[in-house]
Steps between C-alpha positions, in 0.01 A plus 500: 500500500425767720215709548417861480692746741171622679771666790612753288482874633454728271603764742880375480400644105687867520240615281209324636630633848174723719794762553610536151194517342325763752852710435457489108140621589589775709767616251221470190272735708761773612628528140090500407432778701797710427458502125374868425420482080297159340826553323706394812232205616536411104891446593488319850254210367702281349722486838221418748218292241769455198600105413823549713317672805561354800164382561482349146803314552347376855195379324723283238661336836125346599470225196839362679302427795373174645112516455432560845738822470359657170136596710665726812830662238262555210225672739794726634657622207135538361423766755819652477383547121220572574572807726762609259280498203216647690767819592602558171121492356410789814838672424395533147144636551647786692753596259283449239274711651766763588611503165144559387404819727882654393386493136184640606688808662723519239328489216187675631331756246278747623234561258434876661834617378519671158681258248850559354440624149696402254627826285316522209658538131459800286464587130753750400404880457581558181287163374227692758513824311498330160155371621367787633584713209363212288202512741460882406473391086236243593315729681470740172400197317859424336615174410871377643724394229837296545818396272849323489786633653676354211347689221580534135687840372201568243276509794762673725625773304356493056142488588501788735672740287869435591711557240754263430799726623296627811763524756252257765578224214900534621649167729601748776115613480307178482618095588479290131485133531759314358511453225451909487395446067182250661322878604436362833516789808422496828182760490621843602119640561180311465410665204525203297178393710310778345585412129417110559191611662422710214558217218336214780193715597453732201321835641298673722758433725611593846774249661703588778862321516697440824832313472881422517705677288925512446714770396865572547499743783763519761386391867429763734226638734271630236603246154462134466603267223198305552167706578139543491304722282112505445334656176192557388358537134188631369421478142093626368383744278450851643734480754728781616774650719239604732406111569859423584528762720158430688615118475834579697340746724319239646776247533689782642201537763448157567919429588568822674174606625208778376600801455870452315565771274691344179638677143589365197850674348558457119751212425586275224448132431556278183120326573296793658483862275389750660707345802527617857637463852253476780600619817329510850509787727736406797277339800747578734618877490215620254749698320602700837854337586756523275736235681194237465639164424252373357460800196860643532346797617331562135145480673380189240601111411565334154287225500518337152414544130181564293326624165282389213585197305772569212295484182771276337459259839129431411581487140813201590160302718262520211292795619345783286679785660223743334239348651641375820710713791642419834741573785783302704664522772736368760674523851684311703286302750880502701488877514161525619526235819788756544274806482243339715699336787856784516705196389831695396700199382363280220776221583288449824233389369673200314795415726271232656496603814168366660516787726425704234197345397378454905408868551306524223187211608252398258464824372694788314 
């Protein structure tokens, strides 16, 4: 039997040879250095410390070796590790800490400079001038009164004074529900507010009524088919034409500013008798320019509908018409954002447009 082969060189081992090994080093540390990104040193690892790496497969050579071989390989390939390992640790700390001062330039915020705001939403104007009119009741010490669109015909049309073959009762005047014989409508004036009010609240009362209202009118710059109207109702014993006109004198003054000059022109309503037309002295010619677009050169505006409560109206709500009186009326809150801002096209104002909205801020 023979013994062990202590002769053995491991040198005559290609990859145990000094050469070989000081070559794969060389090659790990030029590649080390030249990576530019921890992305690129993340790629060239496995080729210089991976399982198949040169040096790896040198250090699987040494448990071949004769025991008085293993000591002098081993140490070699060791320090060939060794310096390996230690160049991709350093080349690592510098990228990392490249890496780390680019996000810091990058991504720097300077806390002097005036943030980026991010554009604020807005309430519509016409919702705006709903509340300030309904801001204008409160402040006379009214109470604000609301209803469904969906409304019953008694309510609608019977209990204020429409007769039954009142032209406003016609399909091409007002949208029925199906089925039409139900006497469902969508409301065609808030009015129907007043007389719930009425048999809710019983009386004194003073209720002011903003809301949504439909009626079959062709689209164009100055008609919607869906619109807004507020009205107000008063209904106490002594009162007179001479509080509804002080009453819309002020709401006049408080939308258009002091001073307005306003008339009321005899007209005719089924729920209001006497009945009247309220009109505002134009704010933009004063009368003076008879090409004014805003008054058609007449000098004044229609602004909406008033008088005292139809006798037969308190009578349908369970009120003693001899002992109580009281006055209604009603405009359209559309009309007035259009008085107050020179809006000449109603469709703008529902088209959606954002822009719209914009140049109007928090306040109308």
């Amino acid at each position: 039997m023979s013994g062990p082969n202590t002769q053995y060189d491991p040198v005559e081992v290609n990859a145990l040879d000094p050469d070989t090994i000081e070559q794969a080093v060389t090659d790990a540390l030029a590649a080390i250095s030249g990576a530019g990104s921890l992305e690129e040193l993340k790629a060239i690892r496995p080729q210089h410390q991976g399982d198949k790496s040169p040096l790896a497969l040198a250090n699987r050579e040494i448990g071949a070796l004769p025991p008085t071989a293993k000591a002098e390989a081993g140490k070699r390939v060791g320090q060939a590790r060794g310096r390996v390992g230690q160049a991709m640790k350093q080349r690592q700390t510098e990228l990392e800490a490249q890496r780390d001062a680019r996000i810091l330039r990058e991504e720097a915020v300077d806390v002097t400079m005036v943030p980026a705001r991010r554009p604020l939403g807005r309430r519509h104007p016409v919702e705006l001038m709903a509340q300030r009119i309904a801001d204008v009741f409160v402040g006379m010490g009214w109470e604000i009164a609301d209803g469904p669109e969906v409304e019953a015909e008694w309510f609608n049309f019977d209990a204020l004074n429409f007769d039954a073959d009142h032209p406003a009762r016609q399909m091409q005047d007002t949208f029925y529900i199906d089925p039409p014989e139900d006497g469902l409508v969508l409301r065609t004036h808030t009015s129907p507010v007043q007389a719930r009010a009425l048999l809710e609240r019983g009386v004194p009362l003073y209720v002011g009524c903003p809301g949504k209202v439909f009626r079959t009118d062709e689209l164009d710059a100055t008609h919607m088919p869906a619109f807004h109207q507020i009205e107000g109702l008063a209904v106490d014993e002594g009162l007179t034409m001479a509080h509804l006109r002080g009453t819309l004198d002020r709401l006049a003054s408080e939308l258009f500013g002091a001073g307005i000059t306003t008339r009321l022109r005899p007209s005719y309503f089924p729920f209001t008798e006497p009945s009247a037309e309220m009109d505002l002295r134009c704010f933009v010619c004063d009368g003076t320019n008879p090409e004014c677009r805003t008054c058609s050169g007449t000098g004044w505006i229609e602004w909406g509908g008033c008088g005292m409560v139809n006798r037969s109206v308190l009578s349908a709500c369970g009120i003693d018409p001899d002992r109580y009186t009281g006055y209604a009326f009603g405009m359209g809150i559309d009309r007035a954002l259009m008085f107050r801002t020179g809006v000449s096209d109603m469709r703008d104002m529902f088209e959606g447009d954002v822009r719209f909205n914009a140049q109007f801020g928090l306040e109308v």
